[in-house]
N, C-alpha and C positions, 0 to 999 in steps of 0.2 A: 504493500500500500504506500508507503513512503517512496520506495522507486519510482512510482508509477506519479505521486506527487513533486518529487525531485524530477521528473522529464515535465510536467507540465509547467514548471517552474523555469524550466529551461528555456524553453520553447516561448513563453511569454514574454521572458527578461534578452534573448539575444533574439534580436531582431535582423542578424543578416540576412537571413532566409527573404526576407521584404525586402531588401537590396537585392538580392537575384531574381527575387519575381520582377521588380522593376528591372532589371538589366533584360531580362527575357524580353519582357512586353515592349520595350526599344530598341531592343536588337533584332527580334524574329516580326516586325510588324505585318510582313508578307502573310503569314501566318493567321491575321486579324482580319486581314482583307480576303485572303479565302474562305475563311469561315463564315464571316458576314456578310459574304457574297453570298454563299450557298444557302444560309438562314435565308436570304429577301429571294434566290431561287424559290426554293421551294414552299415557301407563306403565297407567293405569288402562283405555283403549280396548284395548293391546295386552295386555295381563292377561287380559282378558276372552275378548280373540279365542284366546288359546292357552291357558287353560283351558277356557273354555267352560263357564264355572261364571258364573250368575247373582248370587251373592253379590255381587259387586261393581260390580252396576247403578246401585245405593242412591249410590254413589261418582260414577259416572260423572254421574249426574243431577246431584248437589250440586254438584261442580267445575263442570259446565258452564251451571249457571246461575249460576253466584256470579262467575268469573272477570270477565267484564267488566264489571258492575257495582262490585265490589269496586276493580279500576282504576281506572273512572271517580270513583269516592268519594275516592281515594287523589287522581287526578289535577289535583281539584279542589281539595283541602285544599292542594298544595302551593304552587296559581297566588293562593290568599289566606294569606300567611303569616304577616301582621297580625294577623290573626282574634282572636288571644288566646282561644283555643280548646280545650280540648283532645283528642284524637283519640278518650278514652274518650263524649263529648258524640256526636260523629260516628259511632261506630258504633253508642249505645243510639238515635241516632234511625234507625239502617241496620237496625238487628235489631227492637227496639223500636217505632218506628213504624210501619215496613213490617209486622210482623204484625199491630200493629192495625188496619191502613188494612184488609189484606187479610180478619181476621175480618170488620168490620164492614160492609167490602163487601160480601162472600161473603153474611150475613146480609141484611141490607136488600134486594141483589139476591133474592134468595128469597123473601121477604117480596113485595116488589112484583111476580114474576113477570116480570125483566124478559127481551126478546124482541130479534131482529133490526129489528122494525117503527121507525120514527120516533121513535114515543113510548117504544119498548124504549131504542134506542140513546140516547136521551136523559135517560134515567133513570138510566143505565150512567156515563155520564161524568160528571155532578153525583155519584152517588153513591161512587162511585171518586175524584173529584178530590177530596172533601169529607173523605171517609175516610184521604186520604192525610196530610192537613191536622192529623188530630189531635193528636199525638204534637208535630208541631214548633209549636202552638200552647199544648202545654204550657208548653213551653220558651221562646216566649213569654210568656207569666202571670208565669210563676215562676224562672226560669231568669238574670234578671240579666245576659243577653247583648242587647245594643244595638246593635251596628254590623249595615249590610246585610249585611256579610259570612257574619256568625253565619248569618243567615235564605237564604242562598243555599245553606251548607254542610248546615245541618239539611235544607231542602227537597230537596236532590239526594240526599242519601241517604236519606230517609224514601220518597222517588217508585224508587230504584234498588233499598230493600232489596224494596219492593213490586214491583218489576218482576222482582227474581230469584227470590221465593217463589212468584209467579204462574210463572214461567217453569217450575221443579219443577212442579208441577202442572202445566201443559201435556204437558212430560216424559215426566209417570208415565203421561199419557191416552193420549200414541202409541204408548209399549212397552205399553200393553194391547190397544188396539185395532189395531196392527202385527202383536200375537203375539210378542214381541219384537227388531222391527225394531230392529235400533242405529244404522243408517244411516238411517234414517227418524229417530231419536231426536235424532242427531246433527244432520241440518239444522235440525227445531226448534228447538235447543240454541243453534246457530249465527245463525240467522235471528233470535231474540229477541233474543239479546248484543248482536250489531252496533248495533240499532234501537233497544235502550233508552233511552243515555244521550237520544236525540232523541226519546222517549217520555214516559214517567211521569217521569223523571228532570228532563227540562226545563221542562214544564208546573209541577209543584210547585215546582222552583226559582223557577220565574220569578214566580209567585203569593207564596212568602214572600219573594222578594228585594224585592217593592213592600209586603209587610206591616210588612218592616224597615224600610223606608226610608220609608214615610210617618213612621213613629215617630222614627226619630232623624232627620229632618228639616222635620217641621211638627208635631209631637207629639199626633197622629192617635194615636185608637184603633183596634181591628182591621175596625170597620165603617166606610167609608167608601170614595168611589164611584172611588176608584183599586184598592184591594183589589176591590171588585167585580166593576171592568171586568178586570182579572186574571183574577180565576176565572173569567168569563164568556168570555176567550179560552182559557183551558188546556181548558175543557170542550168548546169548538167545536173545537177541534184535536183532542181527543180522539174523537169523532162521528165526525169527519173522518175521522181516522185507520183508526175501526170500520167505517165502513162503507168505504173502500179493502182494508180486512185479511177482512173478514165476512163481505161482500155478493158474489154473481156476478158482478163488472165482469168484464170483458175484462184479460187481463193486463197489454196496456201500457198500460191508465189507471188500473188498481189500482199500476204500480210510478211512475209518475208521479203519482199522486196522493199515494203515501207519500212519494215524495221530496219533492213541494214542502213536506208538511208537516212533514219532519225537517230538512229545512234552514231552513224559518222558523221551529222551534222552536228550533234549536241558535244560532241568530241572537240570535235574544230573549234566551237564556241565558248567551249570550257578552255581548251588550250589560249584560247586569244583572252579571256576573261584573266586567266592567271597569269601572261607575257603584262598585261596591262596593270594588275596588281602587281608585280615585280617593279615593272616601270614607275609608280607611285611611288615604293618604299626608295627606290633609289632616286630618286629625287629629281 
């Protein structure tokens, strides 16, 4: 009985333990915005199922394409905390870039008539990977951010805010052509979140993490044959990707052919993320 009052005695009078719950809740915030993303998912799923009122579709779309993405942005800003950055920077290239990638895609796609065929799917990933590129090439020009860092932070969120306006748009296509499936809507919803960060998110990271880095480390402008060969992987992965997600394969070489390419993409992305944390500490 007195051991048992000797720990509660403990446990009251040494308060570190409140010092690491705090250190937690500002270190892992990514972590908050997952969860409270999925909490206002799914109030908004069961809203819907016990009204039964479409009014709040509009709702279900937004949250479920934004939650993981928006984590990923989050999760990434906190693994560079160097950056010298500020989070306003981070989301006009999430909001900002991402609609421009997406107009200018959407346009150009139409313009060129692009297709399933070879020549389609290759049109798609230049045109897509190029578009994703603009916004955070402003911010190179003009923008006064130097470290890899900056160029990893911009690209992930410029490739993630472009992969969750795409992903709405997918969204709205299955609740139309569903008649409006939610269950249908929902796997889309789910199926693009997961796959992102190893999607558009990596590819553009990994392209401006070398556009960064040739500049604050051999003082390279933005054409040259490292940036190149860059873009010229994010596009092959992307091909890749389209024709594993697009094409009639066989199911287990479509989910094997995605997996290899999200885990060599998320590879690449971790390796630039950690070149660029090396680059911070040394100064």
């Amino acid at each position: 009985m007195k051991a048992r009052l000797f720990d509660v005695r403990l446990i009251l009078t040494d308060m570190s333990y409140l010092k690491n719950i705090k250190i937690y809740l500002t270190t892992y915030r990514w972590t908050w915005v997952l969860i409270g993303g999925l909490g206002l998912f799914l109030g908004a799923e069961q809203l819907i199922k016990l009204t039964h009122g479409t009014n709040f579709l509009p709702l279900l779309v937004v949250l479920g394409a934004f939650i993981m993405p928006v984590t990923f942005v989050v999760f990434i800003y906190e693994r560079l905390p160097l950056a010298n950055i500020t989070i306003r920077w981070v989301l006009a290239s999430f909001f900002v870039g991402g609609m421009i990638g997406l107009l200018m895609a959407g346009m150009l796609e139409y313009a060129t008539g692009s297709s399933l065929s070879p020549a389609g799917l290759l049109r798609v990933g230049v045109i897509e990977e190029a578009a994703k590129l603009i916004f955070p090439f402003l911010l190179f020009w003009g923008g006064g951010f130097r470290a890899e860092a900056n160029g990893v932070l911009f690209g992930v969120a410029a490739g993630m805010g472009f992969a969750a306006l795409e992903t709405m748009g997918y969204g709205v296509v299955s609740l139309i052509q569903s008649q409006g499936d939610i269950n249908l809507l929902e796997q889309v919803l789910l199926f693009r979140g997961l796959l992102s960060p190893a999607g558009h998110a990596a590819w553009t990271g990994i392209v401006c993490a070398i556009l960064w880095r040739q500049r604050a480390e051999y003082g390279r402008g933005p054409v040259n044959m490292a940036v190149i060969g860059a873009f010229i992987l994010a596009v092959g992965l992307h091909i890749v990707w389209d024709i594993a997600s697009g094409l009639n394969l066989p199911v287990v070489w479509a989910v094997i052919v995605l997996l290899t390419v999200a885990v060599l993409s998320l590879l690449l992305l971790i390796r630039a993320i950690r070149h660029a944390r090396y680059q911070l500490r040394r100064g």
